[in-house]
N, C-alpha and C positions, 0 to 999 in steps of 0.2 A: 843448490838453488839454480835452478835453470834458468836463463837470458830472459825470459819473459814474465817471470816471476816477480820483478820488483814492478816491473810495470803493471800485473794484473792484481799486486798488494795497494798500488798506489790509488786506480782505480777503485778497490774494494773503501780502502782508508776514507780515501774523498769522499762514496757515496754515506759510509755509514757516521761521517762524522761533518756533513756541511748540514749547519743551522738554515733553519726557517728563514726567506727572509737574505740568507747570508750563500745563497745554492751555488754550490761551484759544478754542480752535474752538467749544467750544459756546457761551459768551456771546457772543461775537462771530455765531454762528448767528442765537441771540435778538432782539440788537440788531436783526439787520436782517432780521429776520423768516422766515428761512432752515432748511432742515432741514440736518443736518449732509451729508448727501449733496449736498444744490442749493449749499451752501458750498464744499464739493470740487468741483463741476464750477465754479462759478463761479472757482474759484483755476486749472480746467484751463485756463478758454477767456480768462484772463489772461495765463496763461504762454504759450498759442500766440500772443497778441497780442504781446507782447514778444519773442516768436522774430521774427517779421516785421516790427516794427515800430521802425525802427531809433531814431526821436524820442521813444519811447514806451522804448526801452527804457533809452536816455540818461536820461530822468530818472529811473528807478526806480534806477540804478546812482548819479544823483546821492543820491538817495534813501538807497540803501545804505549808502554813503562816509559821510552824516553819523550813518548812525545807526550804524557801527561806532566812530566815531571820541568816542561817548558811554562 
């Protein structure tokens, strides 16, 4: 996993799982210096990395699992 990797799981994690209502997109934006659009494509060009990426996508599935299991 490379240095930037948790960071751009972190960003994908947030977008694809902040409720209606509950949006952590724009301080998560803030945080990292981001407009909410550079946010959204930054969550695109993560998901296409995980479409391809079969080691990459194992851990974000490890990922998942524990944090459903909260």
């Amino acid at each position: 996993m490379l240095a930037s990797e948790p960071r751009q799981l972190l960003i994908c994690g947030v977008c694809r799982y902040s409720r209606a209502g509950e949006s952590l997109t724009a301080p998560l934006a803030r945080r990292f210096g981001l407009s909410l659009s550079g946010l959204t494509m930054a969550r695109d060009r993560v998901e296409q990395r995980l479409r391809r990426d079969k080691k990459l996508r194992e851990t974000w599935l490890q990922i998942e699992q524990k944090l459903k299991s909260l």
